[in-house]
DRENDRENGU-314843 format. One record per residue (C-alpha): chain; residue in three letters; x, y, z. Coordinates in pm, 1 decimal. Layout:
+------+------+----------+----------+----------+
! unit ! code !     east !    north !       up !
+------+------+----------+----------+----------+
!    A !  ALA !        X !        Y !        Z !
...
+------+------+----------+----------+----------+
***
This chain:
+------+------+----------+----------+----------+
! unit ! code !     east !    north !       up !
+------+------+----------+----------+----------+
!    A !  UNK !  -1193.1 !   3245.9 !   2064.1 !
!    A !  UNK !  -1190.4 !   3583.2 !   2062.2 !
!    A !  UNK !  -1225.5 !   3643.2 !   2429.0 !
!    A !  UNK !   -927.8 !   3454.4 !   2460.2 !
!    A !  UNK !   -683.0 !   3610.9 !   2228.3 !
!    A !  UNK !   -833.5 !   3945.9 !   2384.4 !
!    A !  UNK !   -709.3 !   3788.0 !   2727.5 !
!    A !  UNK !   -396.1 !   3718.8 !   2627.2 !
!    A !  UNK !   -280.1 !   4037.6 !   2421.3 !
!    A !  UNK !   -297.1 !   4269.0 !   2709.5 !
!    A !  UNK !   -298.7 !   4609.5 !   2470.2 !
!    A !  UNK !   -583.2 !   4422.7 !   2281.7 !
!    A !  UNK !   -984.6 !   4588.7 !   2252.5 !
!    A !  UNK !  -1204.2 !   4336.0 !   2124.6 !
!    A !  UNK !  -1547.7 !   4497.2 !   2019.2 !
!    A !  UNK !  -1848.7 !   4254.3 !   2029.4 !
!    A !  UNK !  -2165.1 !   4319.6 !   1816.9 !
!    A !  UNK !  -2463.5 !   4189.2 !   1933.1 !
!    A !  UNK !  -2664.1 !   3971.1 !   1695.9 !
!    A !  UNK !  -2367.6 !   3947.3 !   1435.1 !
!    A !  UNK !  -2234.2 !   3668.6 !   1218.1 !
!    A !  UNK !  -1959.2 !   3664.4 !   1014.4 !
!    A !  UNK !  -2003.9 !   4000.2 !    844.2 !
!    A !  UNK !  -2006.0 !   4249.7 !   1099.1 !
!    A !  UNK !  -1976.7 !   4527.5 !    805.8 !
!    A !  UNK !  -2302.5 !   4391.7 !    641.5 !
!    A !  UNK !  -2504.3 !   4329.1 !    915.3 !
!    A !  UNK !  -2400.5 !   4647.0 !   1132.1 !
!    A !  UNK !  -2212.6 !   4856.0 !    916.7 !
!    A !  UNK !  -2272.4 !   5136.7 !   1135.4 !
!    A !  UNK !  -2157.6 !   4992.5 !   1456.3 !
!    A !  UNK !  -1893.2 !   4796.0 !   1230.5 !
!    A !  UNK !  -1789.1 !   5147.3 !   1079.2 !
!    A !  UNK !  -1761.8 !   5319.0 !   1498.0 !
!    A !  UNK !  -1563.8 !   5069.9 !   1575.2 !
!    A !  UNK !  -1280.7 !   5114.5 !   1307.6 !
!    A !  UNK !  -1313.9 !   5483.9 !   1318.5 !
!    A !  UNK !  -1256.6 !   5435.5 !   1757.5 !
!    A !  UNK !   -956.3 !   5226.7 !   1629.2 !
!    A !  UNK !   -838.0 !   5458.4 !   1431.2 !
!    A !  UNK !   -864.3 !   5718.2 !   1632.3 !
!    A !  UNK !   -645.8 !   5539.5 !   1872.4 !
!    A !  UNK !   -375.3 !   5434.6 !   1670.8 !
!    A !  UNK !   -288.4 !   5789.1 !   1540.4 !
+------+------+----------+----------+----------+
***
């Protein structure tokens, strides 16, 4: 699902952890944690 909606919203960055479930912040907080700060970062 996500690949799609990332298809379709053409301004869209969809960030895939490897090896996560449902609670990317639990099970990679720091990779969960880069990837908000990268968003962020590009929304300022």
């Amino acid at each position: 699902a996500g690949l799609l909606l990332s298809a379709a919203l053409p301004q869209s960055r969809l960030v895939v952890l490897d090896g996560c479930g449902h609670m990317p912040q639990m099970e990679r907080p720091d990779d969960s944690a880069a990837a908000i700060r990268m968003f962020a970062a590009m929304s300022q």
